[in-house]
N, C-alpha and C positions, 0 to 999 in steps of 0.2 A: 483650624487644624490642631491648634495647641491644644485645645479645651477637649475634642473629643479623645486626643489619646490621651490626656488625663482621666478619661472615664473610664480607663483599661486598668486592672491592676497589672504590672511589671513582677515579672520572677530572673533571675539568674537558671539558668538551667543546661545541661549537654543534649544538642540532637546534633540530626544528622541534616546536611544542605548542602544545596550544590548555586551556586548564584551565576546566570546567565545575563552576559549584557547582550544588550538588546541594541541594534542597528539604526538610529533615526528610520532610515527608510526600511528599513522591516518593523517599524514598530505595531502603524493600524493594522497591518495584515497577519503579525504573529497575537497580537490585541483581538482583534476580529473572532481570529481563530478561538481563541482561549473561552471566548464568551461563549461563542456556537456549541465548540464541540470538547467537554468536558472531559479529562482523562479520567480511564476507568476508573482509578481510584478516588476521585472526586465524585464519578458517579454513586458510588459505593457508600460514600458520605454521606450522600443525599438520599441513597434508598436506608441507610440507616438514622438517618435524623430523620425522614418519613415515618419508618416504625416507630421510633422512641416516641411518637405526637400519637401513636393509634396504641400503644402499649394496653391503655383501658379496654379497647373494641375489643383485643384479641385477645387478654385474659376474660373476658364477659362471654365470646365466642368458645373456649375451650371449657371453660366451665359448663354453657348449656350445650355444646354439642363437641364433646370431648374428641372423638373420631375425626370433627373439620379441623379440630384444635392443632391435633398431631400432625396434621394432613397440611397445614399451612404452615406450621415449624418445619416439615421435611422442605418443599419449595423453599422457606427463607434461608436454610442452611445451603440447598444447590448453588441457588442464589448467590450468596457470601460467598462459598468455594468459589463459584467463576468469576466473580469479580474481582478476586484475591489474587487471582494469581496473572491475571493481567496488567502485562507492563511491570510486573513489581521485581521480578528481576534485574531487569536491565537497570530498570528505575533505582534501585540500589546499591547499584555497583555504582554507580557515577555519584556516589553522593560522600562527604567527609564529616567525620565528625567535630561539631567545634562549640564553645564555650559561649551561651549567648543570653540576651538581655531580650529577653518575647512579651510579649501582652496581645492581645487579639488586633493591635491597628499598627503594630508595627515590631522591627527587630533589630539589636544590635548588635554587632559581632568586627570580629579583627579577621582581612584576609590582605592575602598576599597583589591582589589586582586593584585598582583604583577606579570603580565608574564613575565616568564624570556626576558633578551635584545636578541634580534637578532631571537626572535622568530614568528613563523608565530601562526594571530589571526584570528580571524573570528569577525567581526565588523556588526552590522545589526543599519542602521539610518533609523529614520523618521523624515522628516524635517517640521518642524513647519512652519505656520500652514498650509501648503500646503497639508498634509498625506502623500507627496511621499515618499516610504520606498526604499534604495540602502542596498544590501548584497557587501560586500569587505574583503577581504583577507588582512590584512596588518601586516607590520613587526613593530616588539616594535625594535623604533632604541633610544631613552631614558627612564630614569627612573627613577626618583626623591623622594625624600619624598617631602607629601603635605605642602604647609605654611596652607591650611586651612582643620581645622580638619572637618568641617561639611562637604563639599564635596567628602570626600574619604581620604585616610592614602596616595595613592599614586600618582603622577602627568605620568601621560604616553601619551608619545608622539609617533603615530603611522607612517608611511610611505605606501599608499595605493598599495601595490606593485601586485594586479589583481583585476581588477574590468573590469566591464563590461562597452564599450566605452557608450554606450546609458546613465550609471548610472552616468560617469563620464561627461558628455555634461549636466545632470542636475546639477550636484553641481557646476562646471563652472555659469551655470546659476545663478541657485540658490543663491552663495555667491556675483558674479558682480550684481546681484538685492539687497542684501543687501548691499554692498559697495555705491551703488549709492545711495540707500536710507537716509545713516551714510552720506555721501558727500550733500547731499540736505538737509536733517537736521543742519548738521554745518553750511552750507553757509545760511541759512535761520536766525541761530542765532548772527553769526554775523554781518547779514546787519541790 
């Protein structure tokens, strides 16, 4: 486990979370759930890391037949509008924003509740400021007292142990665009 979240790069960054403990005895059946039936917004992910894999077809397609071209851009945009707005209200009123340590296989953050170690959580991100929201199942593998009281009483360090690959290809994203941006930053102040 150590080795592969060392294969992650690690950023400092602010989103938005909301962390859900999770019941022993609700856990296969809120688990189960999660696998089968994807929240819209994870759908959304997935029909968008689909297109990013076809980007070549469909610029090849609008180029020879400009008229299908427009004509499958108007669909992908209905598209994106329905899936956008499902769940994403409620879904973001319940969420706080807080100061956290991300890499694609796991997260660390200071909150005010304590799940027990070794336990499975239910993690809901929106990533600033892009809005994309990921649902993740992850294990509390530490559990600290906070050095800072304003953040939360507790430091918890998650382990994302199921997430949906499309949700996992954006925080991959997501964090190598912040890292490169921290790297362009530095090198810009040093020269």
């Amino acid at each position: 486990m150590t080795e592969e979240r060392r294969r992650f790069y690690r950023i400092d960054d602010e989103l938005m979370l909301r962390l859900d403990m999770i019941k022993e005895s609700e856990a296969e059946a809120r688990l189960k759930n999660f696998l089968e039936n994807q929240h819209a917004f994870s759908l959304r992910n997935n029909f968008n890391l689909q297109i990013e894999q076809h980007i070549a077809d469909f610029k090849r397609i609008s180029r020879k037949m400009p008229e299908l071209g427009r004509y499958l851009g108007v669909l992908q945009s209905q598209i994106d509008a329905i899936s956008e707005r499902q769940d994403q209200d409620d879904f973001s009123a319940s969420l706080s924003v807080k100061l956290v340590n991300l890499s694609a296989q796991g997260i660390a953050f200071n909150h005010d509740e304590a799940p027990a170690l070794k336990s499975l959580v239910e993690l809901s991100l929106k990533l600033i400021p892009s809005g994309v929201m990921v649902v993740i199942f992850a294990r509390v593998i530490r559990l600290t007292p906070s050095n800072e009281e304003s953040e939360g009483k507790n430091r918890i360090s998650l382990d994302f142990e199921y997430i949906h690959e499309a949700d996992r290809e954006i925080l991959i994203k997501y964090v190598h665009s912040k890292q490169m941006k921290s790297l362009n930053s530095e090198q810009f102040e040093d020269g």
